[in-house]
C-alpha positions in Angstrom: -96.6 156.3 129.7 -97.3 154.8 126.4 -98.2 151.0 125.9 -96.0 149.1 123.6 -98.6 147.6 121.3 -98.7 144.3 119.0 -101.0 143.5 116.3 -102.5 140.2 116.3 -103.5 138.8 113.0 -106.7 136.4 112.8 -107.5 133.1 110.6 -110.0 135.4 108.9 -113.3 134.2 107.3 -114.3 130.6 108.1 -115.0 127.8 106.1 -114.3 123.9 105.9 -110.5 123.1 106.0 -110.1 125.7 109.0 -112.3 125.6 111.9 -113.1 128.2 115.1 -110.4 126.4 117.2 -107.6 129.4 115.5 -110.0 132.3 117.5 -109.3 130.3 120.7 -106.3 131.0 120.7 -106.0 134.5 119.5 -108.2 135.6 122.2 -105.7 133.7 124.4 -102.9 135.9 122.9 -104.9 139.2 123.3 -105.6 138.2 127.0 -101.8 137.3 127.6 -100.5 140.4 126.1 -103.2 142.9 128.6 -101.6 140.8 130.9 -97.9 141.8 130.0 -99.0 145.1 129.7 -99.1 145.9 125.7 -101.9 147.2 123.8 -103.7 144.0 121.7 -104.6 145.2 118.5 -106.4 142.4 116.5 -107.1 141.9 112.9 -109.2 139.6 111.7 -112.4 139.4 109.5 -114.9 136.8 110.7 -118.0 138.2 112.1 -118.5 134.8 114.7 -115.5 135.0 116.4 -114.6 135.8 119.8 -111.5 137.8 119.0 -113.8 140.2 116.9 -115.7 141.0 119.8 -115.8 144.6 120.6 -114.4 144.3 124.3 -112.0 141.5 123.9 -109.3 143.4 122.6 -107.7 147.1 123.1 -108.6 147.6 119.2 -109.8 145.8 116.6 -109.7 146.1 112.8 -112.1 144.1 111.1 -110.5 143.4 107.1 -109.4 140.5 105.4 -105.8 139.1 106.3 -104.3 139.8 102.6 -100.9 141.3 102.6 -101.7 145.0 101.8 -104.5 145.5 104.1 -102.4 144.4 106.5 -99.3 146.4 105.7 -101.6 149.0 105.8 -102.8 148.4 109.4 -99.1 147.9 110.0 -98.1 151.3 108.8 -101.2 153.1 110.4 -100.4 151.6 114.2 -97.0 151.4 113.9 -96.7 148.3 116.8 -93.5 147.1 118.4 -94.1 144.1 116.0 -96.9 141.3 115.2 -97.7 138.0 115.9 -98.5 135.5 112.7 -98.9 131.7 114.7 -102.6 132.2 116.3 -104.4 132.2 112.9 -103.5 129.6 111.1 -101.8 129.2 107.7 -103.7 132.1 106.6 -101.4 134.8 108.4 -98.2 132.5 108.4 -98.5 132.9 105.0 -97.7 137.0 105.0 -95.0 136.5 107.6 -92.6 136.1 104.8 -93.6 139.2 102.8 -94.2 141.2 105.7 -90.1 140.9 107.2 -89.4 141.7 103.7 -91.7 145.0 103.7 -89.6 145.6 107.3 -92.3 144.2 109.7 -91.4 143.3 112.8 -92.7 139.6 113.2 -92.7 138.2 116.9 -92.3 134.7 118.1 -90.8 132.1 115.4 -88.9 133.6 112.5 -90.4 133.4 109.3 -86.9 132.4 108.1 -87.7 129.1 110.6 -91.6 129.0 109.3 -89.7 129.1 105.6 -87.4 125.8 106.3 -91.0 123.8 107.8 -92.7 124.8 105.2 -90.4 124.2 102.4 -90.2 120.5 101.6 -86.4 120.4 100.3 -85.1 122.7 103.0 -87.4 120.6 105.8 -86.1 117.2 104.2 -82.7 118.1 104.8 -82.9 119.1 108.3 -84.6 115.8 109.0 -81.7 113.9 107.6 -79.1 116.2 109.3 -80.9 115.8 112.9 -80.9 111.6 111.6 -84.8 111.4 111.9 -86.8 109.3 109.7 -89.8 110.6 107.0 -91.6 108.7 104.7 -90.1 108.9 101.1 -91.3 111.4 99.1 -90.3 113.8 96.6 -91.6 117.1 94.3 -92.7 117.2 90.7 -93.1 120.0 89.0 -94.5 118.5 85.5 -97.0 115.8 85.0 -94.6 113.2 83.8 -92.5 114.2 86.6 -95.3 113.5 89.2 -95.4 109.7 87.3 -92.5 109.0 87.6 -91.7 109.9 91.2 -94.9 108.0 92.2 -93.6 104.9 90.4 -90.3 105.3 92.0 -92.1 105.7 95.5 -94.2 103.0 95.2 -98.2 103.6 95.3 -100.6 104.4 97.6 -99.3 107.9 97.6 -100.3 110.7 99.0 -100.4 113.8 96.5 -101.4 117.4 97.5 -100.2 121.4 96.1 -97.9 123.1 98.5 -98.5 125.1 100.5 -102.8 124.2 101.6 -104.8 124.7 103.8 -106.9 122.4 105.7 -105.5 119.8 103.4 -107.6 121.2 100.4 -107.4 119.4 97.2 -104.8 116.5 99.0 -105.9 113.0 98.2 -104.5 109.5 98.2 -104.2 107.7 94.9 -103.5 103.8 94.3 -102.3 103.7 90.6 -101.2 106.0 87.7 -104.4 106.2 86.1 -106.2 108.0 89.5 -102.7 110.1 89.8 -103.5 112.1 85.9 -106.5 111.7 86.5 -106.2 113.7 90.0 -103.7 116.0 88.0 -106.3 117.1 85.5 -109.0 117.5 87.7 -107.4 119.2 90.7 -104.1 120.8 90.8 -102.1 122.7 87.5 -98.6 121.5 88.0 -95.9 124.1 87.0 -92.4 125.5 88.0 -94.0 127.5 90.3 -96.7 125.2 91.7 -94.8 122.1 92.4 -97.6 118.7 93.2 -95.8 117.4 97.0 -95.8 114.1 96.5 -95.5 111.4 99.7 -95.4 107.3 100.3 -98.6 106.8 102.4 -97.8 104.1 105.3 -100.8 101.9 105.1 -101.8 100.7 108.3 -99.6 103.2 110.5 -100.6 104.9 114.2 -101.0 108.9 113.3 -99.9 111.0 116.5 -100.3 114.8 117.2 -97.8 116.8 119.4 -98.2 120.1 120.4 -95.4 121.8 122.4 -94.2 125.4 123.3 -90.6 126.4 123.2 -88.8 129.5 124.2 -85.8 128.6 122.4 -84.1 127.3 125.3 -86.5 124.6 126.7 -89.3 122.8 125.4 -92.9 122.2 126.9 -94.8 119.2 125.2 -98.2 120.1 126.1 -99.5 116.3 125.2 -98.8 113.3 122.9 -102.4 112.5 120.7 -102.9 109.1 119.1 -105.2 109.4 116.4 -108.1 106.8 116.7 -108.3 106.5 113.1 -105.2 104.9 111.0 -102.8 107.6 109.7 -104.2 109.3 106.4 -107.0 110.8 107.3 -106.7 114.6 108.1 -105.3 115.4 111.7 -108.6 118.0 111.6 -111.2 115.1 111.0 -109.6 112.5 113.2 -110.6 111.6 116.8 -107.7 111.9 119.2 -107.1 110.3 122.4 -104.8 112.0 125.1 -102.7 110.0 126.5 -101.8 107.7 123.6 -103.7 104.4 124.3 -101.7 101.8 122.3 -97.9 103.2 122.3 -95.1 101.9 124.7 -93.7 104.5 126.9 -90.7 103.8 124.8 -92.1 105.2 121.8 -93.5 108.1 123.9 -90.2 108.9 125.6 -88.8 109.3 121.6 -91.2 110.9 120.0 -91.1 113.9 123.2 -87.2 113.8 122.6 -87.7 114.4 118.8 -89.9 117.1 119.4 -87.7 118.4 121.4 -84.9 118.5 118.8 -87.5 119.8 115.9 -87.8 122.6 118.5 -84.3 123.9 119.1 -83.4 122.9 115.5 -86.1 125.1 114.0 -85.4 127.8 116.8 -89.2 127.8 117.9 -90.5 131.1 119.6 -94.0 130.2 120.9 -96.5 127.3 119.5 -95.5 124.2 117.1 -97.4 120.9 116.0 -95.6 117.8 115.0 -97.3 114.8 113.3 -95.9 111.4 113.5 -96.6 108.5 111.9 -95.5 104.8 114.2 -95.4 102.1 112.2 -93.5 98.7 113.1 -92.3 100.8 116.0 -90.2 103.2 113.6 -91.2 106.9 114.5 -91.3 109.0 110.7 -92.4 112.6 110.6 -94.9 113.9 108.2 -94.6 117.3 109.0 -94.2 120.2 111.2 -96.0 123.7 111.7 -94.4 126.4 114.0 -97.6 127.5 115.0 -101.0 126.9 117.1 -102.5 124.0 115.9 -106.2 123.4 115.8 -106.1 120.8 119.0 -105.1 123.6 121.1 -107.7 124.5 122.7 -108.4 120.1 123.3 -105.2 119.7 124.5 -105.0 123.0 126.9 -108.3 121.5 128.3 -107.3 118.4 128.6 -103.9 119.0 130.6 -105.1 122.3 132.4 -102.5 124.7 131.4 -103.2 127.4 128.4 -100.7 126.3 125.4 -101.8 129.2 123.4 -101.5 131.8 126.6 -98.1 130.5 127.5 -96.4 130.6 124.7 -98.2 134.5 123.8 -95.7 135.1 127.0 -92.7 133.3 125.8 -93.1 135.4 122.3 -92.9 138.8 124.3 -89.8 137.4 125.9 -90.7 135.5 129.3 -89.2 132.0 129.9 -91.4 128.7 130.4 -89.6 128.7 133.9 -90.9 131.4 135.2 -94.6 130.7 133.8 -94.5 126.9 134.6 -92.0 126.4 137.1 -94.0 123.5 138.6 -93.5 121.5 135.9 -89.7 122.2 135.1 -89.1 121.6 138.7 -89.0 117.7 137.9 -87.4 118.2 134.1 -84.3 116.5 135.7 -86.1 113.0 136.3 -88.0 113.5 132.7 -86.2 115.3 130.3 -88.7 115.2 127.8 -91.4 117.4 129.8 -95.1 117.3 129.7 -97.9 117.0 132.1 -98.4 113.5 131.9 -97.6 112.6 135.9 -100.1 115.2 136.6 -103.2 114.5 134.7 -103.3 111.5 132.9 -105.3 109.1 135.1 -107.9 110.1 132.5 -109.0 109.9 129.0 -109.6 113.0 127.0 -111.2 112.1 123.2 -111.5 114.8 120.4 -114.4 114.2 118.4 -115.3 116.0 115.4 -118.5 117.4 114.1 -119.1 117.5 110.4 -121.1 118.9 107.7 -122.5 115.9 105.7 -126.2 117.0 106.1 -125.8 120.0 104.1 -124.2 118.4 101.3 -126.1 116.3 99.9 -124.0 114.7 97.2 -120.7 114.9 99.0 -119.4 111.3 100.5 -119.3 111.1 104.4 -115.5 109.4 103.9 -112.8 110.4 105.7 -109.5 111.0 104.0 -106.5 113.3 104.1 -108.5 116.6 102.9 -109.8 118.1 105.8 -113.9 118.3 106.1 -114.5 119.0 109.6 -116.3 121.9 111.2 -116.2 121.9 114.6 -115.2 119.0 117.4 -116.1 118.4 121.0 -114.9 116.0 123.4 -114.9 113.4 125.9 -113.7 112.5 129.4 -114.0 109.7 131.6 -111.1 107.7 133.6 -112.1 104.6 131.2 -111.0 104.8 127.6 -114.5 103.7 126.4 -116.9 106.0 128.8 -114.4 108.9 127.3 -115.3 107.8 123.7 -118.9 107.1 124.0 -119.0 110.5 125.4 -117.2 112.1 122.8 -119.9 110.6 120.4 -123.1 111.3 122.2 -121.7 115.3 122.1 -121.2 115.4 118.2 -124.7 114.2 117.9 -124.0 110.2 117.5 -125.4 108.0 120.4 -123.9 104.9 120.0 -126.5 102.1 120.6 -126.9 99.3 123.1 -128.5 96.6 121.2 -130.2 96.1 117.7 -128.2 95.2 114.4 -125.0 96.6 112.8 -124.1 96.0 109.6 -120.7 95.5 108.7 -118.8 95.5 105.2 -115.4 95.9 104.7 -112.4 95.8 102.4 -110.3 92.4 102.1 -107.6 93.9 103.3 -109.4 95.2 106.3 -111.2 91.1 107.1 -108.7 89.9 109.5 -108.8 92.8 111.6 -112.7 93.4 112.2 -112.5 90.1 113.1 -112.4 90.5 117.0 -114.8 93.4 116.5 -117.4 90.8 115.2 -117.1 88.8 117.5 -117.4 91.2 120.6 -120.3 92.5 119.2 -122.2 89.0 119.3 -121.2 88.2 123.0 -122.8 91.8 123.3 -126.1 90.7 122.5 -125.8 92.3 118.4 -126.7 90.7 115.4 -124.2 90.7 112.3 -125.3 92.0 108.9 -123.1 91.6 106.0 -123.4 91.4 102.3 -121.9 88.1 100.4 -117.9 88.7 100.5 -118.1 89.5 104.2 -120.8 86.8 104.5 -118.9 84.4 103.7 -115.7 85.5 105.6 -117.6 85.5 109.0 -119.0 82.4 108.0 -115.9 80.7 107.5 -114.4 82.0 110.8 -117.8 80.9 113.2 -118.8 84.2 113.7 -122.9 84.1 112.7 -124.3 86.7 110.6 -127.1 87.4 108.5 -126.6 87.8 104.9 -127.9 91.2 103.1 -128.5 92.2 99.2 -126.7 94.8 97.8 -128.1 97.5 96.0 -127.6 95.6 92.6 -129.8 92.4 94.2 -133.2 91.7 95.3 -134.8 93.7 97.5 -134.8 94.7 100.9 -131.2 95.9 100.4 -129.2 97.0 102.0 -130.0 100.4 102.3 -133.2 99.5 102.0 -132.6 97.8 105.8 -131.2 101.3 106.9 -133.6 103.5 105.7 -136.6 101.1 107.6 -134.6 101.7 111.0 -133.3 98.0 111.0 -129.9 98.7 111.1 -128.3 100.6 114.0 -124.9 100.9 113.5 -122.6 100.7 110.3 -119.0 99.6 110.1 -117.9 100.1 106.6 -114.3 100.7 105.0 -112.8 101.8 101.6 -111.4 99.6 99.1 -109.6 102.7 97.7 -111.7 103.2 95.0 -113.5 106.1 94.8 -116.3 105.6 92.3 -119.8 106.0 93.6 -120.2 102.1 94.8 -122.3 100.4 97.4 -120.5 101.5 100.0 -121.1 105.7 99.0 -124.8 105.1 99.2 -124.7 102.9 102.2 -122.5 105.9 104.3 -125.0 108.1 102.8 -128.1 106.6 104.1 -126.3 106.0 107.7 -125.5 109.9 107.3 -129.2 110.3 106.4 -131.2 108.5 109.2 -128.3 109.7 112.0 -127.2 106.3 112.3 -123.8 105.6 113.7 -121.3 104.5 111.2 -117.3 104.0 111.6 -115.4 103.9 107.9 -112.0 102.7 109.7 -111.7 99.4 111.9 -109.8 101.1 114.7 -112.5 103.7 114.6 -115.1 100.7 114.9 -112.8 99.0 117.4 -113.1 101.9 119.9 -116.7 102.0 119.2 -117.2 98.8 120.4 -115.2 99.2 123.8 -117.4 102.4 123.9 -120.2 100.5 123.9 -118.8 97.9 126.2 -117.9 100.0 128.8 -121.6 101.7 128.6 -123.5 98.7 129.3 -121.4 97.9 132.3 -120.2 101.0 133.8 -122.4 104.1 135.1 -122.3 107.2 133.0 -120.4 110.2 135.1 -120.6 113.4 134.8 -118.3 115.9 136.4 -117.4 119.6 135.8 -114.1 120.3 133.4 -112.7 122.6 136.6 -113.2 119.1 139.1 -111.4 117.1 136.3 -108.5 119.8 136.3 
């Protein structure tokens, strides 16, 4: 008898704004499928993957995922239909035109993958479900983009629809960075609208990634974001469970999802992103596909997202896959493994590039820069992050100096992280303004140059091995100041450094918990 067969379609070649974690879950698929009993036929073009390995699926067809080789593939296989949500927003992008060539396109319609993609026809189903999203709005002129951001009220966040990885989105403070952004980035037309949102400064960013079979929905896990929202859900460390939120804001933001679910008619994989500030949930966006914190979050919780919901796309229920966990859906209506697994801390660190490019500032922000991540588990939320460093190459240290220099808006909060660092047996460096701040509150420090005053500087002070960690933030400028070359020696000399104060508050309780707690080590199966 023949095999029904389905054609799985790859992230394709890889390069920063899209990592490896997309192949981890196409091999997933391809595995779930044999399982089901179809023929996996993958297409993807990326010589380092998994999926392109010669015995990992039934065939494979190594070309680029552009709409006509595809449709060729397509017409040469003929398949029962093909899957779009394990690649990325490279393939989601042909689901579209492939329905219209008469493709058969599994899981999630692309009609569904249209409305989350589509800010006007996304804003009005958040409004007729009565969920909240930060203002925003579309220009498709350059006075246009003024004049909503004036109406919206700056810092916004600007980006081109439809990118990937986050590529050429950035926050701007006034109208002068905004045309200056314009002219230097993006060409703003009819048919290339500028996306154009209010950034909520000082706001928790949370991750969900779920699986729905239309009629119930699986949250795999809730992730809070170490670092404030704004910086690119790709370059930000995540912590499962959420370590600051009330269960009351968990319980809503797992209904919500819920409701994006069933309203968007999900068929497999979707990732929400929140944003909690002053305990108001808003939604930044949705994508009705695998996420890159997949493969984290699968690891993390036990149970294969991305092979589950492969399943639910050929037409299997999450009851019958999961039935353990539905069995107590009466008691928590929201469902997700979190009675099972969650006397532990899982943190997603990332890995970057910044050694390789010379000239480029190590700054997180909301384009994504990342390529790779690893992670961290412990039962204590500061073991989990001080693994999660040591394994993308950044041992935190247990004593010495750490220089610290931050923006005024940032003072009052790096406050307690001063302080803790003194009672651990540190020494403060600062230059004047934060001199005289931790001056003024008792906490002692030792005042440093800056690069436009005598010398030793301080990068001078880096670069001789006297400073061993740096906790440095933004002002929201972005020419090249003190701060670029300061993050650039720390970058240089593999020094730890932390450009966000909740970043640098974890660090701290990181290094707290290592100086007074042993180091364990366990296999990911014992954890499980």
């Amino acid at each position: 008898m023949k095999k029904r067969k389905i054609i799985i379609l790859g992230s394709g070649p890889n390069r920063i704004g899209q990592g490896i974690e997309f192949d981890y879950a196409c091999v997933h698929c391809v595995w779930a499928l044999k399982e089901e009993g179809y023929e996996a036929v993958m297409v993807n073009c990326n010589p380092e993957t998994v999926s392109t390995d010669y015995d990992t699926s039934d065939k494979l067809f190594f070309e680029p995922i552009v709409y006509e080789d595809v449709l060729n593939i397509i017409e040469s296989e003929k398949p029962d239909g093909v899957v779009v949500q394990f690649g990325g927003q490279t393939p989601l992008k042909l689901a579209v035109p492939l329905q219209n060539a008469g493709v058969k396109i599994l899981g999630t319609s692309p009609e569904s993958i249209d409305i989350a993609e589509d800010r006007e026809r996304f804003r009005e189903l958040i409004i007729r479900l009565g969920l909240k999203q930060p203002e925003s709005g579309i220009a498709r002129s350059k006075e246009e983009a003024v004049l909503m951001a004036e109406k919206i009220g700056y810092p916004v966040l600007v980006r081109p629809s439809y990118v990937l990885g986050g590529r050429a989105m950035r926050l701007v403070y006034d109208t002068a960075e905004l045309l200056q952004y314009i002219e230097e980035a993006v060409l703003v037309t009819e048919d290339k609208p500028l996306l154009i949102d209010r950034f909520l400064e000082d706001a928790i960013e949370l991750d969900v990634d779920a699986v729905s079979d239309g009629e119930d929905v699986l949250v795999g896990a809730v992730m809070e974001h170490i670092e404030e929202a704004g910086i690119h859900s790709g370059d930000s460390a995540t912590c499962i469970p959420p370590y600051t939120l009330s269960d009351e804001i968990m319980y809503e933001v797992k209904r919500q999802t819920r409701e994006l679910a069933k309203a968007l008619n999900v068929r497999g994989l979707m990732n929400v992103q929140y944003a909690v500030k002053d305990n108001q949930i808003y939604i930044i966006e949705v994508n009705p596909r695998a996420s890159r914190t997949v493969p984290f979050v699968s690891k993390a919780v036990g149970y294969p997202l991305a092979k589950i919901a492969s399943k639910v796309i050929v037409g299997r229920k999450l009851r019958d896959i999961v039935p353990e966990v539905f069995s107590i859906k009466e008691a928590h209506p929201a469902t997700d493994f979190r009675d099972r697994s969650f006397s532990r801390y899982s943190i997603k660190e990332v890995v970057f590039p910044w050694n390789r490019f010379p000239e480029v500032d190590p700054l997180l922000g909301p384009e994504m820069k990342s390529t790779g991540e690893v992670m961290g588990i412990d039962e204590d939320f500061g073991m989990a992050f001080y693994k999660s460093q040591a394994a993308a190459g950044s041992v935190l240290p247990e004593k010495g100096n750490v220089f610290i220099s931050v923006a005024d808006k940032d003072k009052p909060s790096v406050l307690p992280v001063a302080k803790k660092l003194v009672e651990l047996g540190f020494t403060i460096y600062a230059t004047s303004g934060t001199y005289r701040f931790f001056e003024s509150s008792g906490i002692p420090s030792v005042r440093v140059s800056k690069l436009s005053e005598e010398r030793p500087n301080v990068v001078d002070r880096i670069r001789n091995g006297e400073i061993h960690m740096v906790i440095n933030t933004p002002s929201g400028k972005r020419e090249r100041s003190d701060a670029y070359f300061i993050r650039r020696a720390a970058v240089e000399h593999k020094i730890p450094y932390f450009t966000t104060v909740r970043a640098a508050q974890a660090a701290v309780e990181a290094i707290n918990s290592f100086k007074n707690r042993q180091l364990s080590v366990k296999p990911l199966q014992e954890m499980i």
